[in-house]
C-alpha positions in Angstrom: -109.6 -32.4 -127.1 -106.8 -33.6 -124.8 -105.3 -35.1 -128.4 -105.0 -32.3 -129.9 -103.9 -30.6 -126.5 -100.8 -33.1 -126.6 -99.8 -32.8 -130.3 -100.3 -29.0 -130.1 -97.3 -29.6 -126.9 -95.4 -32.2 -129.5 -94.9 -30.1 -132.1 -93.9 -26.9 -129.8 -91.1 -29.1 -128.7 -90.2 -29.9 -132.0 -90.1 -26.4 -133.9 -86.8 -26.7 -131.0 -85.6 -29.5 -130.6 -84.6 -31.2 -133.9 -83.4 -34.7 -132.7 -85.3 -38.1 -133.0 -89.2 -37.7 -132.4 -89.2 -40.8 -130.5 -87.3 -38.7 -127.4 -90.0 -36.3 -127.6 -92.6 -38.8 -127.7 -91.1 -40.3 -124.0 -90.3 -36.9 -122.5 -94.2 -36.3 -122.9 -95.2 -39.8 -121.5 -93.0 -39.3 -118.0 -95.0 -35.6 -117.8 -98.6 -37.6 -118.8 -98.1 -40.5 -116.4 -96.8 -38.1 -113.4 -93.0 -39.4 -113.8 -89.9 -38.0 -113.6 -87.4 -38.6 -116.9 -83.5 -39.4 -117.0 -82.2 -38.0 -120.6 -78.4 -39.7 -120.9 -76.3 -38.9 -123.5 -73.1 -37.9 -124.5 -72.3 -34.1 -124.5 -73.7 -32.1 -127.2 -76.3 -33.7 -128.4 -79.0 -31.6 -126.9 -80.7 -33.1 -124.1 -80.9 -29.8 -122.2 -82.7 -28.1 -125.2 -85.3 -31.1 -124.9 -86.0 -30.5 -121.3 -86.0 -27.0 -121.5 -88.0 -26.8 -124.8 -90.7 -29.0 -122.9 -90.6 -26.2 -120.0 -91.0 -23.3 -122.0 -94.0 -24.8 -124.0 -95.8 -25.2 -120.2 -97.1 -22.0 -118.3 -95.7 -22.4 -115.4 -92.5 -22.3 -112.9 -88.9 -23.7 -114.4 -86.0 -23.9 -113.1 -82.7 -24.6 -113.5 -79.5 -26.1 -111.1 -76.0 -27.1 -112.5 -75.2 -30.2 -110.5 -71.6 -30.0 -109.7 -69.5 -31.8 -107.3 -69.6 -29.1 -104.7 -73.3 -28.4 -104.1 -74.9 -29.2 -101.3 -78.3 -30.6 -100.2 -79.3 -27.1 -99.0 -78.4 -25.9 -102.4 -81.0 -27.8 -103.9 -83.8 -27.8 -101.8 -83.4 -24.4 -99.5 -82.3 -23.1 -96.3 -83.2 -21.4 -93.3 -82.3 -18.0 -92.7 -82.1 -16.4 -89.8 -84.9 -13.2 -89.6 -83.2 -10.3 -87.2 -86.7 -8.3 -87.5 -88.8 -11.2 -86.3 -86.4 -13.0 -84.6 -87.5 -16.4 -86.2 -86.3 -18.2 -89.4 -87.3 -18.0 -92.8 -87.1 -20.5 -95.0 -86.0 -19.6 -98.6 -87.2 -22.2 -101.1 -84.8 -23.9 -103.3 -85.1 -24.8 -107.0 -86.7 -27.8 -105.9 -90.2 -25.8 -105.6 -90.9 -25.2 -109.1 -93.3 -27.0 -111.4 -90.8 -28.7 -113.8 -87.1 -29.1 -112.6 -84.0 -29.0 -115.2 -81.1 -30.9 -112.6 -78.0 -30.7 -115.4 -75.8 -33.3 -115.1 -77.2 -34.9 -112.4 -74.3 -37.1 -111.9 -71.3 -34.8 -111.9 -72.7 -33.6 -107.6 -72.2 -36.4 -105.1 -74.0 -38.8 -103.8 -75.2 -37.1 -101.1 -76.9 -34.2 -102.8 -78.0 -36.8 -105.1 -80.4 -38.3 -102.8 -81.6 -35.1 -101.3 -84.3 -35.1 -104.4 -85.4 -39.1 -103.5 -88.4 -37.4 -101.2 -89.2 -35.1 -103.7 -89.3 -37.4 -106.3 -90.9 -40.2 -104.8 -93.7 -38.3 -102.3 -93.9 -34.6 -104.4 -93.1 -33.0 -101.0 -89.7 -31.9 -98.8 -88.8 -32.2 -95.2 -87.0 -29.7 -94.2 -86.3 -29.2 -90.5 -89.2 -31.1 -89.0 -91.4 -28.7 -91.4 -92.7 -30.6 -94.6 -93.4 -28.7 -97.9 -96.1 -29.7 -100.0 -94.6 -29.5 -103.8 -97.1 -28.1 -106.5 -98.3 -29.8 -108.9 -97.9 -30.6 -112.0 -94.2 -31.3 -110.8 -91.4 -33.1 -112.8 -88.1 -33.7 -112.5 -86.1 -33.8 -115.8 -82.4 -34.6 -114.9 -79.6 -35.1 -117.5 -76.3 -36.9 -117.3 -73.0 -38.3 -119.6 -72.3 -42.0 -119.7 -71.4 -43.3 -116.6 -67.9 -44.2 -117.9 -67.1 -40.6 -118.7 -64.6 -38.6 -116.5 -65.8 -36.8 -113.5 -69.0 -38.7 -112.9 -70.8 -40.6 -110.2 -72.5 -43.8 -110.0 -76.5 -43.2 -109.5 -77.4 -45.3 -106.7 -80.4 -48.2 -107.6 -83.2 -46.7 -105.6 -82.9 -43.3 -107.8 -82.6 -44.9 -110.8 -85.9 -46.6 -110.1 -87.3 -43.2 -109.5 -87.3 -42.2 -113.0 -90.2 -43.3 -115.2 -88.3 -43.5 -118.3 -84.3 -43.3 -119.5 -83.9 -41.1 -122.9 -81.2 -42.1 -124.8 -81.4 -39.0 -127.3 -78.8 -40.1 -130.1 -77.0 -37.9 -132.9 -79.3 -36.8 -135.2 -80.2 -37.3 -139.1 -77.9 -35.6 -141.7 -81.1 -33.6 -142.7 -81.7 -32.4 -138.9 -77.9 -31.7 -138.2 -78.3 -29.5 -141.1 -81.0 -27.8 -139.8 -79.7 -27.6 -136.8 -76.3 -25.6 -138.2 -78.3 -23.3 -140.5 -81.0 -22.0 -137.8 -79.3 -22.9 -134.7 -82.8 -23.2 -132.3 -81.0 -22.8 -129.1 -79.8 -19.5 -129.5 -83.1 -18.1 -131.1 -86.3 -20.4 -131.3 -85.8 -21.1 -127.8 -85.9 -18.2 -126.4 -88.9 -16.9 -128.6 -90.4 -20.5 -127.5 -94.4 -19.4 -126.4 -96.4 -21.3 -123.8 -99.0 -23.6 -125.5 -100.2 -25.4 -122.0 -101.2 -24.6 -119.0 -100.3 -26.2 -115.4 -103.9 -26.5 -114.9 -104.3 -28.3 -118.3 -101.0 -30.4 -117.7 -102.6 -31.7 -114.2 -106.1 -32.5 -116.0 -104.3 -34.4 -118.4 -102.3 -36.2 -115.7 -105.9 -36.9 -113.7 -107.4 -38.1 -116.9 -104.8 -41.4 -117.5 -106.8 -43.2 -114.9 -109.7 -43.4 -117.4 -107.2 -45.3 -120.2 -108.8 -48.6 -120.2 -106.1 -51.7 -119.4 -107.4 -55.4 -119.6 -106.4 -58.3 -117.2 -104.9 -59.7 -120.1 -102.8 -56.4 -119.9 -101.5 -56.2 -116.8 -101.1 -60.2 -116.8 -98.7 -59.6 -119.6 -97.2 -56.8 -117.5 -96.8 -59.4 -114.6 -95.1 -61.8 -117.1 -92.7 -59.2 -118.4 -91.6 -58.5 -114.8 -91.4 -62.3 -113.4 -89.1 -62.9 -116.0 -87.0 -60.4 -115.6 -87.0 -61.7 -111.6 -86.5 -65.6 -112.4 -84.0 -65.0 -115.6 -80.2 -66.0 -115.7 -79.0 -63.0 -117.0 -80.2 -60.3 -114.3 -79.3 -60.0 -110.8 -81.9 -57.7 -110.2 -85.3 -57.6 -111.6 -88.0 -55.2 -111.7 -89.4 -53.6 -108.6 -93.0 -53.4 -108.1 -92.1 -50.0 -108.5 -91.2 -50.6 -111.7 -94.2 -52.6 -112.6 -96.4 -49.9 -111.7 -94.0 -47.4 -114.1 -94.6 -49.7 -116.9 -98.4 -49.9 -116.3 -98.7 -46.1 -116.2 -96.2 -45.6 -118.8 -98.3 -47.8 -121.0 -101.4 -46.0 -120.5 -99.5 -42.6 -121.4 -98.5 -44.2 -124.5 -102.0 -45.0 -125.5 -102.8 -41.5 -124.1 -100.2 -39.7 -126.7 -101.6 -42.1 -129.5 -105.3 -41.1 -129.0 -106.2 -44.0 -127.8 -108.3 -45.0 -124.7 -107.0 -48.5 -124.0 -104.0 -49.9 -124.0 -102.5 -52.7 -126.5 -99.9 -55.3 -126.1 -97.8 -53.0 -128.4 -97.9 -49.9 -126.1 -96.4 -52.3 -123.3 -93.8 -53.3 -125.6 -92.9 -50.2 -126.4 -92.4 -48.7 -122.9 -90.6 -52.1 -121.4 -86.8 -51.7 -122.3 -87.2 -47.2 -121.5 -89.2 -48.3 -118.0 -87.1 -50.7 -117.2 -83.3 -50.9 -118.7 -81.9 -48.7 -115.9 -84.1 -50.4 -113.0 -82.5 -54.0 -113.5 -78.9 -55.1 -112.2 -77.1 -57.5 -115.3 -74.8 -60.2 -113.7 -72.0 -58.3 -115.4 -70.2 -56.0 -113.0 -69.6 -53.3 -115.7 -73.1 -53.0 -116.9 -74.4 -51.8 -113.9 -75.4 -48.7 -114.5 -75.6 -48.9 -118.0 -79.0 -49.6 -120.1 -77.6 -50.7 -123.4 -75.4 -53.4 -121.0 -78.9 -54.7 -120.1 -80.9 -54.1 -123.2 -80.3 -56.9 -125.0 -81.3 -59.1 -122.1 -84.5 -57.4 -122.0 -85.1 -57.7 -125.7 -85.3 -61.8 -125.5 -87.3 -61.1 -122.3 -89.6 -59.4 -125.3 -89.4 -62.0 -127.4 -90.0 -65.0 -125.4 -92.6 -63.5 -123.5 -96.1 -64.1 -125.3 -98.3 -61.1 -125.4 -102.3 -61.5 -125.2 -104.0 -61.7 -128.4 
């Protein structure tokens, strides 16, 4: 049942989005492991289609802010307003409190309002003028951004990178689906006729039901392996968090999750290392910080040297 729940969610997303499957495929393992999901990309290629193509196939709240380098903290997650009737304040909720948050070029706003979403990402709450606000579940933050090296950007600082379960790289798509794409132009029309397919309530029994994914020692021994290496290796300056371990352990039980399984192999934990954890590591080169592809190909030998159980 939850199977079929899922693939009925896939291929919603898909009558929409028309890029590489394999984006969908992560986009749906940060929502199944609880995560939050980091689509980067250069302009056009339709990463906000994919994050709001994903919110328009759940029943519940969306919403939308346009991250630009003049918004403020209070613009994101709500202010105080002053009440002349009852002489107290009111506090007006920003687009923080919704059940799946679009932030659009999450790099173009400053640092500052940047890190106003760490709480909320990390804890699912607020704190707001000694008041903290409880944030409803299911709740996900899907955030876009352009290459770091494009004009008007800003760096995202290492402790929100390792926030994010997974990094989407979407890529251009196939002549066939660029074709498609021209000819029927889903963003304009199947978009907005896109129908809900899933619940919240169904989303956050799905989310409840990844603890029963069986994972082996042998499993998370491998997991532990992956992660001391990228600790003790010469080409990183900064390994893995236990943050990050934890990412890659749920990341891999969403995996098995989406492939109707109820264990997870050695190949799910492949899969999910270099999207867990290419934008949580530091390379010793200056100028891929930053940058998963700089980082990549270090994790890749990682891979390879690695052994994974039998």
């Amino acid at each position: 049942m939850a199977n079929h729940a899922i693939e009925r969610l896939a291929e919603n997303i898909r009558t929409v989005f028309l890029g590489h499957s394999k984006a969908v495929d992560l986009l749906l393992i940060g929502l199944l492991a609880r995560g939050h999901v980091l689509i980067e990309d250069v302009p056009g290629v339709g990463k906000t289609v994919l994050a709001r193509s994903l919110a328009k196939s759940i029943d519940c709240r969306f919403s939308r802010v346009q991250l630009t380098p003049d918004l403020l903290p209070s613009d994101v997650l709500g202010v105080s307003i002053y009440n002349n009737q009852t002489h107290d304040f009111d506090f007006k909720p920003g687009p923080v409190f919704a059940n799946i948050v679009l932030a659009d070029e999450i790099n173009r706003t400053t640092p500052r309002t940047q890190s106003a979403l760490l709480e909320a990402m990390s804890e699912e709450q607020v704190s707001i003028e000694n008041h903290t606000h409880v944030l409803e579940r299911p709740f996900m933050l899907v955030a876009t951004q352009n290459p770091f090296e494009f004009e008007g950007t800003y760096h995202l600082p290492e402790n929100q990178l390792d926030r994010f379960l997974v990094r989407i790289s979407v890529g251009y798509p196939d002549r066939g689906a660029e074709h498609r794409i021209l000819t029927t132009r889903p963003n304009r029309t199947a978009l907005e006729q896109l129908r809900p397919v899933m619940t919240g309530a169904q989303v956050v029994e799905l989310q409840d039901a990844l603890h029963d994914v069986r994972m082996d020692s042998a499993i998370v021994d491998y997991i532990l392996d992956l992660v001391a290496a990228t600790r003790d290796g010469d080409g990183l300056r900064l390994g893995v968090s236990p943050r990050g371990a934890l990412a890659l352990t749920q990341a891999s039980q969403a995996a098995a999750m989406l492939a109707g399984r109820e264990y997870v192999t050695p190949d799910d934990v492949k899969t999910m290392f270099l999207p867990v954890c290419a934008h949580r590591v530091l390379g010793k080169n200056y100028l891929s910080n930053g940058d998963a592809h700089g980082t990549e190909s270090v994790l890749k030998k990682i891979l390879g040297d690695v052994p994974a159980p039998q």
